[in-house]
N, C-alpha and C positions, 0 to 999 in steps of 0.2 A: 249158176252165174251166166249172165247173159253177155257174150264177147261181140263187141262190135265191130261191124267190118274195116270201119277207116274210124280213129279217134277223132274229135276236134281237135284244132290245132292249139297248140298247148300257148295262147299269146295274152296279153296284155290289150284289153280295150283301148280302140284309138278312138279319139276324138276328131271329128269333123274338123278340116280345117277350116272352115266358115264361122267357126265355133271360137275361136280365137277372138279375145278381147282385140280392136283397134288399135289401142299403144303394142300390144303383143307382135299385130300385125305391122307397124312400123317399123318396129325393131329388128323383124323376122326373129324371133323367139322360135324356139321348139314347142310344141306341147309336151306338159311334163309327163299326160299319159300317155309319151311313147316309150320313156324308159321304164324297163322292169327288169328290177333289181333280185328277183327268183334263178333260185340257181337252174340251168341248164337241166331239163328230162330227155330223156330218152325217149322216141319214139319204134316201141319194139313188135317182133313178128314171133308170136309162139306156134310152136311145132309140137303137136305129138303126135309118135308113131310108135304105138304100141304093138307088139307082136302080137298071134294069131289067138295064143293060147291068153289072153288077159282080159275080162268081160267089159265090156261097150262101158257100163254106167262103171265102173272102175275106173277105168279108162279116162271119163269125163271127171271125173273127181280130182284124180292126180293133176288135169292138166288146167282145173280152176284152182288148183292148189299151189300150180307152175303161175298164174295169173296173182294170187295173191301174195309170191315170192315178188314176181315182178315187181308189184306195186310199191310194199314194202322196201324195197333199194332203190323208188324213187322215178319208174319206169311206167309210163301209156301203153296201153295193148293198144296197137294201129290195126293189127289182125290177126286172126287163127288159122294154121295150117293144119290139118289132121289126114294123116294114111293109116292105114291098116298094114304091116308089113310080118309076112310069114317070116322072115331071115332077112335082120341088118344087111343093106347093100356096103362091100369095104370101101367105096370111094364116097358115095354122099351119105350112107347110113339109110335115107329113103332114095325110091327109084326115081333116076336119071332123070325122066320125064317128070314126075314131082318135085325135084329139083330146079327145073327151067320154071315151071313154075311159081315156084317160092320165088324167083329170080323177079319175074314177071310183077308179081305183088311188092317186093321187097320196090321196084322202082312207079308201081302205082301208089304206093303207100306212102313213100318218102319216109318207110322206115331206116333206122340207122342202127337197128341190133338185131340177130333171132335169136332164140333163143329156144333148146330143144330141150325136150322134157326127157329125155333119154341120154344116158352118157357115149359123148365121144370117142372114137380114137383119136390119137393127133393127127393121126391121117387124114380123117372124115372131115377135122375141124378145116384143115388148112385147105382140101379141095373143096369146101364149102365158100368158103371166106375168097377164095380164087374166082369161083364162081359168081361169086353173087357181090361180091364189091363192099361188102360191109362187115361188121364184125359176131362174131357167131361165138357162141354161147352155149351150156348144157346146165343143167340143173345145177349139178356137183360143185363147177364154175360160180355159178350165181349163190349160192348158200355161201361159197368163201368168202362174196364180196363182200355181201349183208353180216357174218361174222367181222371182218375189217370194218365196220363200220360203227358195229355195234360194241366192241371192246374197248374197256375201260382202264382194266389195272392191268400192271405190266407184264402180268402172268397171262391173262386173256390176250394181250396183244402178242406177244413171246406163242404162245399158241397157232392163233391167226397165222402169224407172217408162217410160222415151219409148213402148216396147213398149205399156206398158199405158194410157198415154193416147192414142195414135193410131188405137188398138182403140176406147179409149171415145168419142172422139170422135164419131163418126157416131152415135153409141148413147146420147146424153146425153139425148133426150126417153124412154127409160122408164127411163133410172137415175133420174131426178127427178119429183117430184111437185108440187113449189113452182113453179108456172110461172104463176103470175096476175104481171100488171103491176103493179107497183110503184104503190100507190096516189097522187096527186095531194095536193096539198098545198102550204103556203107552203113555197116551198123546192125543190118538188119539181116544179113546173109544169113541161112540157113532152113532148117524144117518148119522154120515160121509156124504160126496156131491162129485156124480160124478165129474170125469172132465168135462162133457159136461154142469153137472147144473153149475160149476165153468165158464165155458165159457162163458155162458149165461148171467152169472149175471153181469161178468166184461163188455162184449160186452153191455148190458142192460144198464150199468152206463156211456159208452163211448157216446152213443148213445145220453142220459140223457146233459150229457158235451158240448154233439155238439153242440145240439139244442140250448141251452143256449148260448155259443158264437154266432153262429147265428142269435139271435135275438138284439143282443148286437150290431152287422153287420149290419141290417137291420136298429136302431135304426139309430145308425151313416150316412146309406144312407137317411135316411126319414129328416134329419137335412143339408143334401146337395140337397136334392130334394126342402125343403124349401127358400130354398138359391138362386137357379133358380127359385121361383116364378114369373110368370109374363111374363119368358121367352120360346119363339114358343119351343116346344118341337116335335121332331119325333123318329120315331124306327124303326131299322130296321129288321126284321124279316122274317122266310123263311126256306125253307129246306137246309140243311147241303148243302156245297158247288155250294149252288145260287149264292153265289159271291157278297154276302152282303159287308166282308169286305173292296173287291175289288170297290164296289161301295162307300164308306165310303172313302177309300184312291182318287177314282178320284176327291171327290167333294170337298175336303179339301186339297188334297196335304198334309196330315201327313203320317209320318212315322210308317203307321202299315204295321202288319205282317202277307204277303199273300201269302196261297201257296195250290195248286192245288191236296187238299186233304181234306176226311171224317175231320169233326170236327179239321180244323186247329187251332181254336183260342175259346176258351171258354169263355175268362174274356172278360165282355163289357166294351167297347170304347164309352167314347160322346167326339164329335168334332164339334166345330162350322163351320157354312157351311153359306157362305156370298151370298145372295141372291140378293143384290143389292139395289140401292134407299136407301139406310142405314139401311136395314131389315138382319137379321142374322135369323139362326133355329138353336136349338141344337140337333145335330143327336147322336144318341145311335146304337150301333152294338151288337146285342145280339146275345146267343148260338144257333147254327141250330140246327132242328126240326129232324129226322128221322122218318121210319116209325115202330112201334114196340118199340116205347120209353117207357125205365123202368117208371114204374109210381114212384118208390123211387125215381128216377133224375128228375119229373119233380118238385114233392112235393120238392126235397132238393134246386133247383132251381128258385123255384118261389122267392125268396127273389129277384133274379138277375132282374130277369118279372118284376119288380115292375116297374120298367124303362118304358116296355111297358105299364102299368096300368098308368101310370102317363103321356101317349104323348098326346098329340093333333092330332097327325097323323100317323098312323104304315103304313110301306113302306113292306108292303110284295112281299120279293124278290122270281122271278120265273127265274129258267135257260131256257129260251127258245126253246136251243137246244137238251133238254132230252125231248127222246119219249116220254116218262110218267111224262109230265108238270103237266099234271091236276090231276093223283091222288096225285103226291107231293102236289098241292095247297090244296086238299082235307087232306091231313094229316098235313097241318100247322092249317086250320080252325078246325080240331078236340084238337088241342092242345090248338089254342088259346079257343076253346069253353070250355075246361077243366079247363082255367084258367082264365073265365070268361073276356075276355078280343075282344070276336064276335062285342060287343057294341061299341068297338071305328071306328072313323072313317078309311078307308082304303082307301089305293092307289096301285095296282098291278104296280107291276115295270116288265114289262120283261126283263130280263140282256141280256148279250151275241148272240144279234144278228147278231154281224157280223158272224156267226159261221151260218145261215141262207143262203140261197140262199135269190134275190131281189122277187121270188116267192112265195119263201114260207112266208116270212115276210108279202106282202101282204096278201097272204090266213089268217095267225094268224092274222093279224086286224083285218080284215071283222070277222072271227069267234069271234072276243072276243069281237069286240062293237056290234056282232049282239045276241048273247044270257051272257055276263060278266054285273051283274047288276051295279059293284065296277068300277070306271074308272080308266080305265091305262094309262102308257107309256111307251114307246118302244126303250132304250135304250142299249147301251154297255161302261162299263168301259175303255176300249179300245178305244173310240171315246168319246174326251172331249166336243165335239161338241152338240152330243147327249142328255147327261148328262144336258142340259139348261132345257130342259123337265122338268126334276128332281124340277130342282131350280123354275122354272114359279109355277108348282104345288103346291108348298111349299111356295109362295110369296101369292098366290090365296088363302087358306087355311091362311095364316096369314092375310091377311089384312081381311078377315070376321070377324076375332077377333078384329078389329081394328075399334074407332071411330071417326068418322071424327068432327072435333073442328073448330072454328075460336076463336084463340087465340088473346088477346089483351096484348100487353107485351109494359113495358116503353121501352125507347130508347136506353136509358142507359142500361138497364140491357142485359149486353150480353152473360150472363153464361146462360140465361132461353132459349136466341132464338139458342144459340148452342148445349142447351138441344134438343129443338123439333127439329133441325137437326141431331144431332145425333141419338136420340131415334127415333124420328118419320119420318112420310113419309111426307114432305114437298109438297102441290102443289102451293103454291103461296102465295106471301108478299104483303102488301102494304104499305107508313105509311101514316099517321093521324096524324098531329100533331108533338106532340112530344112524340107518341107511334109505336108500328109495332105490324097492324093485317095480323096475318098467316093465313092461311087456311093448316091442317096438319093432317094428321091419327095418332094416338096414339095410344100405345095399353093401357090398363087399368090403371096399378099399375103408369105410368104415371101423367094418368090423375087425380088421386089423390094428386100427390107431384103437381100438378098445379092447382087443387083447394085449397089449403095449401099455398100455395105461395103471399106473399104480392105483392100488386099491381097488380098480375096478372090476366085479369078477363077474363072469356071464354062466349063469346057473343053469342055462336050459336053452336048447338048440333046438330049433323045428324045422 
């Protein structure tokens, strides 16, 4: 990505006043192309200052990846700061003299945010923001805002706001400037309380608040997850715009919401995905991963994970066609290891190969069946064809859960054999008499309502 030194100004075409009709000009009219009714952007300054030991082209990757965060919450790159620093400095995080001139740019630029691709201390942030007259930022920061932005149901936002106050918390002396004591007074004699301890305490009880709805959230999903017992469960999981949902939408044909940007869609989606032979999975669409994810979002978000805790199978999506495939896969497995969820079974999905030449698709197979210990497949949402991969894997994976019976069922009873049609994988009838023995895969919870079952007897276990 190519950062440019000073943006255009982010305005609205004016018209010549020359250009004004006559009656216009009698009246002294406005032109109407002077207003523009676009919301307010930002015009921002990215910083990255990667330590010694993190390689150059790394280095550039993260901090087009800090440019595409930007963009994404609605923000102009004015310009790019980069140092190289062996040890965060504790007052600006970069050196004094890099500082001045971040300063220097900040007012050639007439930028109004920075934004650092490395995390703050409160400290760093508030002698930055001292410094330089404007408002300062860090990665961690900006992921919060674009999740606030981007939550929908109450639980996503329930999420968001814990995320974003346990962030502000430690950072409350340079969000505020009101911090004199409370002046003395009849009424008011005594040990009196900052604003700032005021701040703390109300943030401290909101905080308190969340947590509680949250768990009240959680209960509510643990009573729908029960509900699906029994039922193939998958997830799908992966870095920010792998194209999970994209892939979610091919195999279902539902109507979600997909679009070709950081964290489009935060609230998870399960859809059933019809696999064939009378087999179904319940697929889940969880939040992508980034790298450099606030550890507050992952903690406010693990309720949502639960989804993943609870699959049978996690579908970790990989975009193919990004350089840096495998440290993305590297920072979904440090997440899911965070959230202890390494131990489920996995299937790498590659997305987006049509976006692949037919050589390079070969080279990534050979590479990933020759050292990928997890097995893949190599699809694109764009080619429904593909996408059977998906489904085969997910049928293979269920019927291992599945036991194979030879069911003995009356004649009569036609609701039991349109049972194990339905639910189960049928291979074969015969009848006997005035019975019908099946031969059929079942999965468990099944196989219980037909040991239950009058007259129904199961001859043969496999």
């Amino acid at each position: 990505m190519q950062f440019p030194r000073v943006a255009k100004a982010y305005l609205a075409p004016l018209a010549p006043l020359d250009d004004r009709s006559p009656h216009d000009q009698e009246r002294g009219q406005i032109p109407t192309q002077l207003i523009d009714n676009r919301s307010p952007v930002d015009r921002v300054i990215l910083v990255g200052a990667p330590t010694g030991d993190v390689d150059s082209r790394v280095a550039e990757e993260h901090l087009e990846e800090l440019a595409r965060l930007t963009e994404t919450a609605g923000g102009i790159i004015a310009s790019v700061l980069r140092q190289r620093v062996s040890s965060p400095s504790p007052r600006f995080y970069v050196g004094e003299g890099k500082a001045h001139e971040l300063k220097d740019l900040v007012q050639v630029s007439g930028a109004e945010l920075v934004i650092f691709d490395e995390e703050l201390t409160p400290a760093q942030g508030k002698n930055l923001e001292d410094l330089l007259g404007v408002r300062v930022m860090d990665r961690a920061e900006l992921i919060l805002d674009i999740f606030a932005t981007r939550a929908r149901t109450r639980e996503a936002k329930l999420q968001v706001e814990l995320a974003q106050l346990e962030y502000l918390l430690p950072r409350l002396r340079r969000m505020w400037i009101h911090l004199s004591r409370i002046r003395g007074g009849i009424g008011l004699r005594g040990p009196g309380e900052t604003q700032l301890e005021t701040d703390r305490r109300l943030i401290g009880a909101r905080i308190a608040d969340l947590r509680e709805k949250l768990q009240e959230v959680a209960k509510a999903r643990a009573v729908q997850r029960r509900s699906r017992e029994g039922e193939f469960r998958a997830a799908l999981v992966g870095y920010t715009n792998a194209g999970k949902s994209s892939v979610l939408k091919a195999l279902t044909g539902a109507n979600l919401f997909v679009e070709n940007r950081l964290f489009a869609t935060l609230d998870s989606a399960t859809r059933v995905v019809d696999l064939g032979s009378g087999h179904r999975a319940l697929v889940t669409d969880t939040v992508g991963f980034i790298r450099k994810l606030p550890h507050h979002l992952i903690a406010s978000f693990r309720s949502t994970l639960e989804e993943a805790r609870e699959a049978d199978l996690l579908l970790n999506v990989i975009d193919a066609s990004d350089p840096g495939w495998e440290e993305h896969r590297d920072v979904v497995h440090d997440v899911l290891e965070e959230l202890d969820l390494t131990h489920r079974p996995q299937l790498l999905v590659f997305n987006k190969i049509d976006r692949l030449t037919h050589q390079e698709e070969l080279d990534l197979r050979r590479r990933i069946r020759a050292v990928e210990p997890i097995p893949a497949v190599f699809v694109s949402a764009h080619r429904p064809e593909s996408l059977v991969r998906i489904r085969d894997a997910l049928k293979a994976r269920l019927r291992a859960r599945l036991r194979r019976l030879t069911v003995s069922v009356p004649f009569e009873d036609g609701e039991t054999l349109a049972t194990l049609h339905r639910e189960g994988e049928v291979l074969g009838q015969t009848e006997n008499g005035s019975r019908v023995e099946v031969d059929v895969r079942v999965p468990g919870p099944l196989l219980g309502r037909l040991q239950r079952k009058p007259g129904v007897e199961i001859l043969e276990r496999a």
